[in-house]
C-alpha positions, 0 to 999 in steps of 0.5 A, spaced: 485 425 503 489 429 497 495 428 493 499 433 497 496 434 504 501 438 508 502 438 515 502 444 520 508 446 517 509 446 511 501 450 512 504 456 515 510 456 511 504 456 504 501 462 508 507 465 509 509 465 503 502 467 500 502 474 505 508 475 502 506 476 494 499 478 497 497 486 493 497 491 498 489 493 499 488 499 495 485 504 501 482 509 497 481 514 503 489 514 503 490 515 496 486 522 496 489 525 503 496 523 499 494 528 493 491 533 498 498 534 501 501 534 494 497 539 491 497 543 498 504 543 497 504 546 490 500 551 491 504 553 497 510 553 493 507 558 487 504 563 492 511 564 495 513 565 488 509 570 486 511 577 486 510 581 491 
């Protein structure tokens, strides 16, 4: 048995708690999609801008 054993809920509280401060996951898919669309969007604004 340990020193401080917790009942069913103070674990759910713990595990609430640590879900909270968890780092998002990095998902490297959306991160590259994200930079696509902005670099799109860049270039879309420039050939609007270029004279005619």
């Amino acid at each position: 048995m340990g020193k401080y054993q917790l009942d069913y809920k103070g674990l759910k509280a713990v595990s609430k708690y640590h879900e909270k401060r968890k780092p998002e996951v990095f998902d490297k898919k959306q991160q590259l999609e994200k930079i696509r669309m902005e670099y799109l969007e860049r270039k879309q604004k420039r050939t609007d801008q270029s004279p005619e």
